[in-house]
C-alpha positions as CSV (number, residue, x, y, z in Angstrom):
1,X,-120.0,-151.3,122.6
2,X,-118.0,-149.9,125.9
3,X,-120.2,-147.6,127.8
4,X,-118.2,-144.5,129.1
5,X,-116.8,-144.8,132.9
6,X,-115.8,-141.2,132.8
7,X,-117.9,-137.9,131.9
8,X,-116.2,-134.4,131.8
9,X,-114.1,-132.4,129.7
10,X,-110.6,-133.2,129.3
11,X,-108.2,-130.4,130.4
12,X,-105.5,-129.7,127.7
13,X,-104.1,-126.7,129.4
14,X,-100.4,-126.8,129.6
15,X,-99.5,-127.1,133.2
16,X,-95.6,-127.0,133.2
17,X,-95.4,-123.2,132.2
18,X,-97.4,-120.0,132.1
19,X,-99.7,-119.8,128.9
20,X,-98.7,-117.3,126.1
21,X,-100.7,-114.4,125.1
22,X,-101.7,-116.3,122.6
23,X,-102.6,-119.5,124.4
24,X,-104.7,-117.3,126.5
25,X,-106.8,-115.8,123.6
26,X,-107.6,-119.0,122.1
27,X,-109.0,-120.7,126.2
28,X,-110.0,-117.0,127.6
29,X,-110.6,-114.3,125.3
30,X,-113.0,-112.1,127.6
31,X,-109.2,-111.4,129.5
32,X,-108.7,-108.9,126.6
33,X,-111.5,-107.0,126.5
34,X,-111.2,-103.4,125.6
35,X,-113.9,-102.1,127.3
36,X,-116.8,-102.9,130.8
37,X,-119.7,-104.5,130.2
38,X,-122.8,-102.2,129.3
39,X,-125.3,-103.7,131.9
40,X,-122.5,-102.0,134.6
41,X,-123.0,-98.6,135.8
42,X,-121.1,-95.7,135.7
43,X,-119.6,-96.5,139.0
44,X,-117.8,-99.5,138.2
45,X,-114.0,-98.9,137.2
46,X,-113.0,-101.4,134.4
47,X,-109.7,-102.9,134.6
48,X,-108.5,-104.8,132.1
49,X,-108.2,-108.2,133.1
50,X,-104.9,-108.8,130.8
51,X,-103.0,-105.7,133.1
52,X,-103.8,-107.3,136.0
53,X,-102.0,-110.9,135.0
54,X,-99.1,-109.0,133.3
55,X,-98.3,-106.7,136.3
């Protein structure tokens, strides 16, 4: 038996292109949430996450 030289997680994001919507959803969902957080207070603006990477 061969003992591991190497911990971590392998990274199997593309790296040679932006990631699709979809590509996105599936490694960062909380990008396209609809809606703050309910331990925020009413002074916090929400902006979608998603709006800011597509502007």
């Amino acid at each position: 038996m061969q003992l591991a030289s190497r911990f971590g997680h392998v990274n199997q994001i593309r790296r040679d292109r932006p990631l699709t919507r979809e590509e996105l959803m599936q490694v960062v969902p909380s990008v396209f949430g609809e809606d703050k957080h309910t331990s925020r207070s009413e002074n916090y603006t929400w902006i979608p996450t998603i709006t800011v990477l597509e502007s």
